[in-house]
Rosetta silent file (secondary structure, phi, psi, omega in degrees, C-alpha in Angstrom):
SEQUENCE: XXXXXXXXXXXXXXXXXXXXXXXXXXXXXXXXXXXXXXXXXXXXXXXXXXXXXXXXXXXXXXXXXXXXXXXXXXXXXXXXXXXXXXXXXXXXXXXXXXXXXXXXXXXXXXXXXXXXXXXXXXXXXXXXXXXXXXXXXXXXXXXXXXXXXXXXXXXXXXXXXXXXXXXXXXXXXXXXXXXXXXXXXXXXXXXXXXXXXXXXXXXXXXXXXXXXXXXXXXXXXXXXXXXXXXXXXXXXXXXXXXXXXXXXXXXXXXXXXXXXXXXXXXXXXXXXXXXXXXXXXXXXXXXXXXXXX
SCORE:     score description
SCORE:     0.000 S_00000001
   1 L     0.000  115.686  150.040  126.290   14.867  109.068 S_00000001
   2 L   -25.807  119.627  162.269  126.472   18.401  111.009 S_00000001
   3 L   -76.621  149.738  154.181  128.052   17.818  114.460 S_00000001
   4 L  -163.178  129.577  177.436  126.144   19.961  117.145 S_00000001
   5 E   -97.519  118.825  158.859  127.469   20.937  120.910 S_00000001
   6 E   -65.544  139.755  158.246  125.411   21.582  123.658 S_00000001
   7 L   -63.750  155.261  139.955  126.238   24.124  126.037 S_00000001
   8 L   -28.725  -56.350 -145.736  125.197   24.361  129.793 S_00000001
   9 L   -70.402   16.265 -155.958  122.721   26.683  129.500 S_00000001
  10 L   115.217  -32.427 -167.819  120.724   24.902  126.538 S_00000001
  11 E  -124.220  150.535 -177.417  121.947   26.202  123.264 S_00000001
  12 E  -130.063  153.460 -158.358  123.724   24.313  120.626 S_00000001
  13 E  -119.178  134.165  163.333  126.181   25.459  117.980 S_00000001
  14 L   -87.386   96.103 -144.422  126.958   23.911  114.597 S_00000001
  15 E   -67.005 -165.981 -177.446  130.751   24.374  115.351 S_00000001
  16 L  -137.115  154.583  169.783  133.370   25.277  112.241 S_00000001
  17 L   -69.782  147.424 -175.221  137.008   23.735  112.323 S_00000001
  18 L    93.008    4.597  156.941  139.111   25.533  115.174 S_00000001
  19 L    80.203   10.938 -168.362  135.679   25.557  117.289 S_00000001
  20 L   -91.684  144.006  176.409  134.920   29.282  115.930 S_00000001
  21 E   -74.768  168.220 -158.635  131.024   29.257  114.821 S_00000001
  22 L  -110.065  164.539 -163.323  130.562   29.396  111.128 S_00000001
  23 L   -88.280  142.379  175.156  128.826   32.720  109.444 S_00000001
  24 L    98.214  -11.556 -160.804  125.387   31.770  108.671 S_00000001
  25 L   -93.566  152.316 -148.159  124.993   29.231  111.621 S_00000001
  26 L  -117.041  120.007 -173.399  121.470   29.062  112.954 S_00000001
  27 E   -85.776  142.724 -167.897  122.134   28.650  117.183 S_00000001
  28 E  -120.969  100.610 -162.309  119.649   26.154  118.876 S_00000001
  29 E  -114.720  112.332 -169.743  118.335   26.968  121.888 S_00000001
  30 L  -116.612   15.322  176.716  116.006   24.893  124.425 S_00000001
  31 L  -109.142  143.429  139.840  116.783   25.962  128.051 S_00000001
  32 L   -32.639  -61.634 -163.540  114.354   29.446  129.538 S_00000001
  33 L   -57.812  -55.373  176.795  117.735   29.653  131.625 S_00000001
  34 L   -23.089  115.388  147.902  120.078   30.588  128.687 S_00000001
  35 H    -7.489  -56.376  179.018  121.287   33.769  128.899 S_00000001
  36 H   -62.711  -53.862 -172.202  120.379   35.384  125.670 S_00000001
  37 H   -66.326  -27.569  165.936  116.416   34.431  126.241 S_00000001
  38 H   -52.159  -61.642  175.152  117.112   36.633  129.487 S_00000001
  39 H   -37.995  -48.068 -140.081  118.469   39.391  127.749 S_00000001
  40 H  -110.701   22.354 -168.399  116.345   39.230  125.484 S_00000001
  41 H  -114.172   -2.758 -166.583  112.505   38.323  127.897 S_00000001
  42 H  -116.564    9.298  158.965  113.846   41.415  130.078 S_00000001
  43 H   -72.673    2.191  178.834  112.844   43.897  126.905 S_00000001
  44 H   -91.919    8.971  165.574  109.636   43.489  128.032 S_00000001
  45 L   -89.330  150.435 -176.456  110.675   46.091  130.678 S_00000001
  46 H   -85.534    6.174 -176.122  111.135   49.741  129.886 S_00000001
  47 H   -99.014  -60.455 -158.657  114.439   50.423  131.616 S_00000001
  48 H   -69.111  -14.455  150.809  116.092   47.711  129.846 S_00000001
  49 H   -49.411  -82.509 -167.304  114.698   48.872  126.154 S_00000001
  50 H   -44.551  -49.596  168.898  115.681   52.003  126.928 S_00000001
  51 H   -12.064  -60.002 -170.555  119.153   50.610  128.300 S_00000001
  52 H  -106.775   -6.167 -169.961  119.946   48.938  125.285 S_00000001
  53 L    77.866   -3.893 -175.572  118.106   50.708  122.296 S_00000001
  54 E   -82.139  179.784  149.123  115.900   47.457  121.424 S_00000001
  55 E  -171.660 -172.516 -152.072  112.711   46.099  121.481 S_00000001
  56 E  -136.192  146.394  159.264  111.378   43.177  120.617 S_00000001
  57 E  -111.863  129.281 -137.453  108.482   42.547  117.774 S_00000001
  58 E  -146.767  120.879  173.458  106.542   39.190  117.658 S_00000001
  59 L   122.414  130.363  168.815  104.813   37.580  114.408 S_00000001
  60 H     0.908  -66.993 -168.071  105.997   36.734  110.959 S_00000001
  61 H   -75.692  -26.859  172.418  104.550   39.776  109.103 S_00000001
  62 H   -49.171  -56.156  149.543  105.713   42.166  111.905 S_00000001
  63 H   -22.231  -48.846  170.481  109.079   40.951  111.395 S_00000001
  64 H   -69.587  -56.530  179.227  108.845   40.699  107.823 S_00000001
  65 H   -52.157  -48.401  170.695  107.771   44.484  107.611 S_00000001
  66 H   -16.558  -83.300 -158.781  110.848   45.418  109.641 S_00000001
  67 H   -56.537  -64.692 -175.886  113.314   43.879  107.790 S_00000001
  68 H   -38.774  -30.691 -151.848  111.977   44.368  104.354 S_00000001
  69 L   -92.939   14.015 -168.896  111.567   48.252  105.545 S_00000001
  70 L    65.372    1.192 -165.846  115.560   48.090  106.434 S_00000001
  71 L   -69.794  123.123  176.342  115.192   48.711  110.061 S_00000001
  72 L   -67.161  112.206 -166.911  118.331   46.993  111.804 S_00000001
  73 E  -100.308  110.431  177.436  117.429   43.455  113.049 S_00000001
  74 E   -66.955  -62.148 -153.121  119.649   42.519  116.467 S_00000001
  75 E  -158.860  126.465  151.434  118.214   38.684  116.604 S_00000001
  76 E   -93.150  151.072  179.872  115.955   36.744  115.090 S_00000001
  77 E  -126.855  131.204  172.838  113.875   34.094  117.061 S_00000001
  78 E  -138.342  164.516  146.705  111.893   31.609  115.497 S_00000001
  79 E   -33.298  118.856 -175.704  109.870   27.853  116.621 S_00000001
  80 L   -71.872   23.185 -174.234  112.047   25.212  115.282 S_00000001
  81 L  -127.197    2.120 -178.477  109.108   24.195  113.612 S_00000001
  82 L  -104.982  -37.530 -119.029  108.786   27.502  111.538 S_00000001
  83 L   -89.728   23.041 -177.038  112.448   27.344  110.656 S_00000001
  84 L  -100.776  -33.246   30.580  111.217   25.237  106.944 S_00000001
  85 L   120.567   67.710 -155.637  109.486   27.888  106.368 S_00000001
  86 H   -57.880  -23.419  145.836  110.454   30.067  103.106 S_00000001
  87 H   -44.652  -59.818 -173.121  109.910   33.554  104.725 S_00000001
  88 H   -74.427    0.485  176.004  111.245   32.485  107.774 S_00000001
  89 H  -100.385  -14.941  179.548  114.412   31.277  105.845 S_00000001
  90 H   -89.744  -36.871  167.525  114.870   34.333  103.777 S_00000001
  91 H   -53.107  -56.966  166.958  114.475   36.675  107.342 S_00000001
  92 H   -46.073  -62.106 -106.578  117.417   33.962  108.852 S_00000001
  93 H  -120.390  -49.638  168.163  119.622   35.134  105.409 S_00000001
  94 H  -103.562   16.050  153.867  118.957   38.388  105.898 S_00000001
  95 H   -57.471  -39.854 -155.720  119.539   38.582  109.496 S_00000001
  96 H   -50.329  -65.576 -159.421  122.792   36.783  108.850 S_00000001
  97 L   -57.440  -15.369  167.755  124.034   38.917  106.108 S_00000001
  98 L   -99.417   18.697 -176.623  123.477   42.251  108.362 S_00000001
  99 L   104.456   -8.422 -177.818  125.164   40.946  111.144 S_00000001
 100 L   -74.131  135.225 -175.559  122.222   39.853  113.365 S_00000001
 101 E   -93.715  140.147  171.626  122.249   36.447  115.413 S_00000001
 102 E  -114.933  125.692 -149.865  119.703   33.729  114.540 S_00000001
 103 E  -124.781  139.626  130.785  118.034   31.675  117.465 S_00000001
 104 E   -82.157  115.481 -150.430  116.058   28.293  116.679 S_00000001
 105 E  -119.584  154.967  163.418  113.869   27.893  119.964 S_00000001
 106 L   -87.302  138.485  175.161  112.088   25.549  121.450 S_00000001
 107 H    -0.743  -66.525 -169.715  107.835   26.209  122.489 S_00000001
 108 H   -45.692  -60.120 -110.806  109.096   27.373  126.537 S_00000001
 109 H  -107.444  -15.639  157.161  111.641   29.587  125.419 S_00000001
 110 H   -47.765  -51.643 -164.682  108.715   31.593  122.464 S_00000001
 111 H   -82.293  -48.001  169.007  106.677   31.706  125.622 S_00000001
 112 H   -25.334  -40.596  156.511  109.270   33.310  128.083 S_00000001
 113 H   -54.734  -53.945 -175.968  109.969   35.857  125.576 S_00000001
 114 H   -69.762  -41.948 -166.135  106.952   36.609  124.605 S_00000001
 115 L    56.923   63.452  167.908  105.494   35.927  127.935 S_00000001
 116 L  -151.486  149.386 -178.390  102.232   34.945  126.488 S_00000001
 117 L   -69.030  -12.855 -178.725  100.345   31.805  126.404 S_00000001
 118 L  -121.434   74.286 -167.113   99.886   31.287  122.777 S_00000001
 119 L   -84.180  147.186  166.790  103.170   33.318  121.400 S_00000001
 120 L   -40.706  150.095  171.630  103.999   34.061  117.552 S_00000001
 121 L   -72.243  -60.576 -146.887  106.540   31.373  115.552 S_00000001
 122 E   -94.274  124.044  153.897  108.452   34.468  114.891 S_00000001
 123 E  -129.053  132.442  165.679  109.787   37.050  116.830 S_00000001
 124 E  -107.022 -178.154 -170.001  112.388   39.635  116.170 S_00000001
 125 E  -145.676   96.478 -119.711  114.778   42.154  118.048 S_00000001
 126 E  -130.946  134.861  163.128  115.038   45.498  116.276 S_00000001
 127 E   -84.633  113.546 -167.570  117.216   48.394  117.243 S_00000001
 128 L   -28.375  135.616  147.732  115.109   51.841  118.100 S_00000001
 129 L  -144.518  127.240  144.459  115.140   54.672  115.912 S_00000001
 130 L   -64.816  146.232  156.054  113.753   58.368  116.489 S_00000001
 131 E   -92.002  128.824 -176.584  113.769   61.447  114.337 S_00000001
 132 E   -70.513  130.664  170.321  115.328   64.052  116.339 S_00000001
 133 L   -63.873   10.259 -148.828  112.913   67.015  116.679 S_00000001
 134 L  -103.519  -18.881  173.129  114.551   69.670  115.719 S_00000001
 135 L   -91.093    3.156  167.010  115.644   67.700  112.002 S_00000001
 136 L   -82.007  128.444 -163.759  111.822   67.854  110.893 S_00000001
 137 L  -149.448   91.632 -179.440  111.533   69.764  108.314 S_00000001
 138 L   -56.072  152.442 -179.120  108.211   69.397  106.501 S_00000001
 139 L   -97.188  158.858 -157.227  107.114   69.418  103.123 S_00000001
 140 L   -93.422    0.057  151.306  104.005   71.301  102.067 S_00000001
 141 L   -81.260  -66.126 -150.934  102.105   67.581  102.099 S_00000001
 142 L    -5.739  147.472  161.688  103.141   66.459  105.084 S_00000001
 143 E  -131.389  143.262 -175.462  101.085   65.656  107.601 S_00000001
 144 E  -148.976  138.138 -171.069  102.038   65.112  111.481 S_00000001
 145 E  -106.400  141.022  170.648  100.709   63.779  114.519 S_00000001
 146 E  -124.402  128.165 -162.070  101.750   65.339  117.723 S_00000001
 147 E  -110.547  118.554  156.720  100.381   63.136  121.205 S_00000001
 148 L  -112.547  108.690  170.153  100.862   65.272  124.618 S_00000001
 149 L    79.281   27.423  164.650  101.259   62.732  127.278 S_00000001
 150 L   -80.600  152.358 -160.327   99.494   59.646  126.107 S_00000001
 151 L  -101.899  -19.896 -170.602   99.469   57.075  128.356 S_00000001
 152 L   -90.877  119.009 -171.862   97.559   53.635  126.547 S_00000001
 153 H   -75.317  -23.670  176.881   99.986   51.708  124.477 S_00000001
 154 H   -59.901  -69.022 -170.879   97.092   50.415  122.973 S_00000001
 155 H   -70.627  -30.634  177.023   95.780   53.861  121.603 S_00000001
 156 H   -75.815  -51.548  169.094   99.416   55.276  120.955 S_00000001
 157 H   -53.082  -34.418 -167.404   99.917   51.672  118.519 S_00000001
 158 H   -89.862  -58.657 -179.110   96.418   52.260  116.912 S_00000001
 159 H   -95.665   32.235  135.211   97.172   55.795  115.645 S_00000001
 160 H   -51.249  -52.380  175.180  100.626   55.238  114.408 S_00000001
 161 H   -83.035   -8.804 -160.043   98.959   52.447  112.114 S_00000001
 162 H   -95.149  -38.426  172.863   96.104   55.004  111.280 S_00000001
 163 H  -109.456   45.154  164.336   98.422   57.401  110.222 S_00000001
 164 H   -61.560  -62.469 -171.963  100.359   55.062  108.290 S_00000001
 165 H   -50.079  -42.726 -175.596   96.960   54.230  106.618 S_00000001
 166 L  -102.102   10.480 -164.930   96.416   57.937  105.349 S_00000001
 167 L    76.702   10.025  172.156   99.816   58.747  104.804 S_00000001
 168 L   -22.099  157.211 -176.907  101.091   61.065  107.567 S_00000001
 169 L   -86.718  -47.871  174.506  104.737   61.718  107.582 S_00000001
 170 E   176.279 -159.506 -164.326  105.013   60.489  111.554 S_00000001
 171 E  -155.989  124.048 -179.670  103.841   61.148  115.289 S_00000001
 172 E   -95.979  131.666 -162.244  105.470   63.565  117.607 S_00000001
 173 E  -118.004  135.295 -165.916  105.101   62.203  121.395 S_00000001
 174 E  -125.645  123.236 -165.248  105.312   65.278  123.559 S_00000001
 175 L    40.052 -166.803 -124.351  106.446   64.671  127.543 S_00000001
 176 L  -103.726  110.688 -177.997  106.169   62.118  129.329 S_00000001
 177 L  -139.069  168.443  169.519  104.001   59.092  127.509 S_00000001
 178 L   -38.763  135.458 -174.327  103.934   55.637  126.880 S_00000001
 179 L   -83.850  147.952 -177.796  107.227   54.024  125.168 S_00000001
 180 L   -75.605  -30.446 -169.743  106.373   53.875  121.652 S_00000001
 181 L  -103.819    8.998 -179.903  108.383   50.569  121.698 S_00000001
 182 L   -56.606 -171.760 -174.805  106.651   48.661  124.332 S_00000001
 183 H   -97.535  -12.332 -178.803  105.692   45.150  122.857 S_00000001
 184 H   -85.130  -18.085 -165.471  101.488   45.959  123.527 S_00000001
 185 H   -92.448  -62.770  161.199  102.083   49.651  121.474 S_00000001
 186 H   -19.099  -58.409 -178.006  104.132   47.681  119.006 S_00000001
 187 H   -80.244  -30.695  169.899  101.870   44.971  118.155 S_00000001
 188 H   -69.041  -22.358 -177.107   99.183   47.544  117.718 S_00000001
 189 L   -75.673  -13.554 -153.916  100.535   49.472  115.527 S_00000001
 190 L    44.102   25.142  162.670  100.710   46.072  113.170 S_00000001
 191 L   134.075  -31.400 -174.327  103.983   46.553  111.182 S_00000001
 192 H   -68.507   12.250  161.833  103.314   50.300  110.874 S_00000001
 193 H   -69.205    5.617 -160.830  106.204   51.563  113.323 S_00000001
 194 H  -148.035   -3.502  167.841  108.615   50.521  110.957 S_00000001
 195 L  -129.313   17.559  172.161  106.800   53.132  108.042 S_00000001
 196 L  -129.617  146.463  158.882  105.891   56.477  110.064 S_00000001
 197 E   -50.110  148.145  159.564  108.329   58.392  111.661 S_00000001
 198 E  -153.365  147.164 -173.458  108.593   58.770  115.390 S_00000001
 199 E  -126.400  167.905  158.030  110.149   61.577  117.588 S_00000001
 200 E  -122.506  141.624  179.686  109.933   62.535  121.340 S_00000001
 201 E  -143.005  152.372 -172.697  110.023   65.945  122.394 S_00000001
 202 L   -88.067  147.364  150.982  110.327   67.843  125.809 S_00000001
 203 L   -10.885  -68.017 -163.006  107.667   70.918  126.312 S_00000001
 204 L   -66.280  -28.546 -172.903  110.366   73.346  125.280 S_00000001
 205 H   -76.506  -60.996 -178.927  111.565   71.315  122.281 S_00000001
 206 H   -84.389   -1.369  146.897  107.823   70.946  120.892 S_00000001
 207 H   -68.370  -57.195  141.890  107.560   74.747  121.482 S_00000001
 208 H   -14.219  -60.604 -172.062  110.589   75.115  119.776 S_00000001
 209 H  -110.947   10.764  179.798  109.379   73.390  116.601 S_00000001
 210 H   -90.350  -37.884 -163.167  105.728   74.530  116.657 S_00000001
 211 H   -79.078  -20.754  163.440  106.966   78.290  116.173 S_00000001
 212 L  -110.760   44.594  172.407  108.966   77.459  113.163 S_00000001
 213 L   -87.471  132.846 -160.046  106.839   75.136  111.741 S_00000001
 214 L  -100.202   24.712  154.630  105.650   76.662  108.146 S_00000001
 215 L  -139.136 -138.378  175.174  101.598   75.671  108.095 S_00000001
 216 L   -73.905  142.579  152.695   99.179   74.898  109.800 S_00000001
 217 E  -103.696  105.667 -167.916   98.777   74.121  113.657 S_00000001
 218 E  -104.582  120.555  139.471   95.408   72.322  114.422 S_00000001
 219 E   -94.881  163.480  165.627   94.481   70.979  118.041 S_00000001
 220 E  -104.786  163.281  170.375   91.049   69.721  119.251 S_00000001
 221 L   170.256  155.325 -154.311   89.746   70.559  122.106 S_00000001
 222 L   -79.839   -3.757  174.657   85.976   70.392  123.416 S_00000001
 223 L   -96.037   34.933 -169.156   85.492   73.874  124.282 S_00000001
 224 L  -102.430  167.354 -160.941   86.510   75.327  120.836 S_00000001
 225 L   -92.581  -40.299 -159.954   83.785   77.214  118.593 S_00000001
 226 E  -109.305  152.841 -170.969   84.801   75.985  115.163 S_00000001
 227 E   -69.681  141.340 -155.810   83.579   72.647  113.782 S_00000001
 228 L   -95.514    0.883  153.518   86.649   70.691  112.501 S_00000001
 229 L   -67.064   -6.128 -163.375   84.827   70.149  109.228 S_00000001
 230 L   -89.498  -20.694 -132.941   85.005   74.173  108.854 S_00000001
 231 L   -98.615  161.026 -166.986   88.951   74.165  109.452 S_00000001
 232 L   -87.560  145.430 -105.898   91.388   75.178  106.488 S_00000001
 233 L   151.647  -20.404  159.982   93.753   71.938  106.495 S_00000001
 234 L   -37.577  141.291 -163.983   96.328   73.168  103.752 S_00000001
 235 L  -106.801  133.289   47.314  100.005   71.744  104.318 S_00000001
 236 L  -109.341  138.621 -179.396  101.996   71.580  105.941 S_00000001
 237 E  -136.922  151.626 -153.904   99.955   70.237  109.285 S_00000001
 238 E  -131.345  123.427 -175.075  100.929   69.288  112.375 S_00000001
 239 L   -95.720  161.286  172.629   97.576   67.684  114.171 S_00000001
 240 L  -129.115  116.032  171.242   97.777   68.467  118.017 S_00000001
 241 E  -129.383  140.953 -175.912   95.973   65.926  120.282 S_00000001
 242 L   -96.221 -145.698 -169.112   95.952   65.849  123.741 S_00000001
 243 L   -93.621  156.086  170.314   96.132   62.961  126.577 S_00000001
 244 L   -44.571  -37.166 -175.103   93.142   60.530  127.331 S_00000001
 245 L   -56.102  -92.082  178.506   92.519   62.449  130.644 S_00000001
 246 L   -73.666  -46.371 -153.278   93.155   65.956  130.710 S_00000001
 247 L   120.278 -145.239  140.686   93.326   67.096  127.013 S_00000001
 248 L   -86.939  166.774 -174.839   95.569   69.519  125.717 S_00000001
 249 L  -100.182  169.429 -160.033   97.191   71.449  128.719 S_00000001
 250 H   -82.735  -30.314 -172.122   96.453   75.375  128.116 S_00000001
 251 H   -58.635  -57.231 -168.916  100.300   75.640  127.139 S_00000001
 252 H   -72.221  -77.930 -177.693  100.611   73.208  124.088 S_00000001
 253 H   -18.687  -55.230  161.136   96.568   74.536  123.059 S_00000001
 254 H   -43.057  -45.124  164.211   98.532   78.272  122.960 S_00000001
 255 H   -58.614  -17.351 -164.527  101.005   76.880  120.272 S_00000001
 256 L   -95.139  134.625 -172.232   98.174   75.985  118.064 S_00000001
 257 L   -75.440    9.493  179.207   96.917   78.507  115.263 S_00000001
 258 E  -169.959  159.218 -161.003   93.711   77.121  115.500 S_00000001
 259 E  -146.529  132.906  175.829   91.586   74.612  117.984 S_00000001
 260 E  -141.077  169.461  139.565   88.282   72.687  116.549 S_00000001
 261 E  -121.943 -151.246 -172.835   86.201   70.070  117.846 S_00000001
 262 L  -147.287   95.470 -164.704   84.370   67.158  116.895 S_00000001
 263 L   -38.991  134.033  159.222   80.477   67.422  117.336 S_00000001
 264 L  -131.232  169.412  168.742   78.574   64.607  118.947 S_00000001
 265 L  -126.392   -9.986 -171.424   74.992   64.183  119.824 S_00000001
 266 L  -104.221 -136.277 -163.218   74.313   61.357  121.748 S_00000001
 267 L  -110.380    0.634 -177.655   75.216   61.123  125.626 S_00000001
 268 L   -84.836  152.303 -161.966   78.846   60.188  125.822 S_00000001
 269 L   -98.660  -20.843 -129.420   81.135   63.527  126.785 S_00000001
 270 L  -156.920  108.473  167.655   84.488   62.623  125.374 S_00000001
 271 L   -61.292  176.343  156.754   85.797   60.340  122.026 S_00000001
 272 L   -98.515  174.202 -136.307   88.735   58.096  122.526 S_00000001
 273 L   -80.001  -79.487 -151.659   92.229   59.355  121.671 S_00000001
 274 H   -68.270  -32.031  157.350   92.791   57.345  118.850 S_00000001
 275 H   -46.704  -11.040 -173.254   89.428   57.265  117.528 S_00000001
 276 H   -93.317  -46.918  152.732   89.078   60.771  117.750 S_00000001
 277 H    15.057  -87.551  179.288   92.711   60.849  115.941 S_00000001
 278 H   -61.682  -37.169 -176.222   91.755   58.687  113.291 S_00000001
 279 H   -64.005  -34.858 -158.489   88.279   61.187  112.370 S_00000001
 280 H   -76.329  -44.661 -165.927   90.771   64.399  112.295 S_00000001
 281 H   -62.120  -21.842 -170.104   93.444   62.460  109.880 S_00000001
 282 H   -76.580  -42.479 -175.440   90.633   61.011  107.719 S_00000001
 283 H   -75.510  -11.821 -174.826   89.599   64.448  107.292 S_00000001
 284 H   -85.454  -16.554  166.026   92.586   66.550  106.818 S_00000001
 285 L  -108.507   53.338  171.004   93.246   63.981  104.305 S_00000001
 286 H   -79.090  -58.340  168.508   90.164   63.307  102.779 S_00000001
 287 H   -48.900    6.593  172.862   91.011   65.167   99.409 S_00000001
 288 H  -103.063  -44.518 -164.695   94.475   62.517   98.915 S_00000001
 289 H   -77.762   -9.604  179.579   92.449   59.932   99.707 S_00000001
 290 L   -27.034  114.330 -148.918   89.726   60.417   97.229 S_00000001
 291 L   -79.827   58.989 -176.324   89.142   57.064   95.448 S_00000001
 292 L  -121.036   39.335  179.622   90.061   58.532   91.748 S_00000001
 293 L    85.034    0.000    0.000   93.303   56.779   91.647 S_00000001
């Protein structure tokens, strides 16, 4: 029988001889109080993501995509009631083997993390990565989303997965927006964060790479004359969308070789970001997507 020592705080070790823990050993933790569930319940703030480079992603498949997609896994967390679980035992194996700590938890310490009342069996804790702008350097498919200033983690998560869905290269977040890595923009995206690219760029920076970018530059915007079914869409293209509010600002609209909009008729003035998003990407890729295989 497997000895196991409790700690103060809550967590138990399966020790090795000489009291060092053994590689592979799955840590057991059932106090809120434990250190580590601080560390790792205070990612739901943005100074400490940014602090540390994490964030934290919460459900099985989320988790799953990560890993499988190579993305460097800090800590897995699971329900000690998942941990039978043949997914959740091959995610423990390949936490282990990259170096990554593995926590068996008790109910409280899922919801303190998560800080939700019904929280995922799973959660993991993934170290950030951007593409710097200034290394993109498109291919004549490519497609790219550029966001200036959105603020809804919710809408910034939905068209991340959308252009996952048509096959966009990634999404360029322009000033000051919504962390890409909160846990509501995260969970929205559903697993797709971990297959599109994502960059941040200053004003000057996304100036910077619109003038040597080598296709097209498309923004919307509601006063423009041509219909965005009209617009020439050969690649490489870099979509321009502005914020929920305001729009594009007259600066970033100036970078773009061309400005459409997207006709309505009935009485609402405005689409929402990502819905409006999702109609430009389905259309600049409507010929890839054609269903002929």
């Amino acid at each position: 029988m497997v000895a196991v020592m409790k700690t103060p705080a809550g967590e138990a070790r399966r020790p090795r001889p000489g009291g060092a823990q053994s590689p592979g050993a799955v840590k057991e933790v059932s106090s809120v109080a434990n250190p580590v569930v601080k560390e790792i319940a205070g990612l739901a703030l943005a100074k400490n993501r940014k602090a540390s480079g994490r964030f934290i992603a919460e459900g099985l498949k989320l988790v799953a995509d990560g890993v499988d997609a190579g993305w460097a896994i800090d800590t897995l967390v699971y329900a000690a009631a998942a941990g039978a679980q043949p997914l959740v035992q091959r995610l423990a194996a390949t936490c282990h083997a990259r170096g990554g700590r593995v926590l068996s938890v008790t109910d409280a310490v899922l919801a303190k993390i998560s800080r939700r009342d019904n929280p995922q069996t799973v959660i993991g804790i993934f170290h950030q990565r951007l593409t710097a702008p200034e290394t993109i350097r498109p291919t004549a498919e490519d497609v790219w989303v550029a966001l200036e200033q959105v603020r809804d983690p919710g809408n910034l998560g939905t068209i991340v997965r959308t252009a996952d869905a048509v096959g966009a290269a990634g999404v360029i977040l322009i000033g000051a927006t919504v962390d890409p890595f909160s846990p509501e923009a995260v969970r929205a995206t559903m697993g797709s964060i971990f297959h599109v690219a994502l960059a941040k760029a200053s004003a000057p920076a996304f100036a910077t790479l619109a003038g040597r970018w080598p296709g097209r530059i498309v923004g919307t915007h509601l006063a423009a004359p041509t219909d965005y079914r009209s617009e020439d869409y050969t690649g490489p293209v870099l979509l321009v969308m502005g914020g929920e509010q305001a729009g594009l600002s007259p600066a970033v609209a100036d970078l773009c070789g061309a400005l459409v909009r997207i006709p309505m008729t009935g009485r609402a003035d405005s689409l929402n970001l990502a819905v409006a998003t999702g109609v430009m990407l389905f259309e600049i890729a409507r010929d890839r997507l054609r269903g002929d295989g």
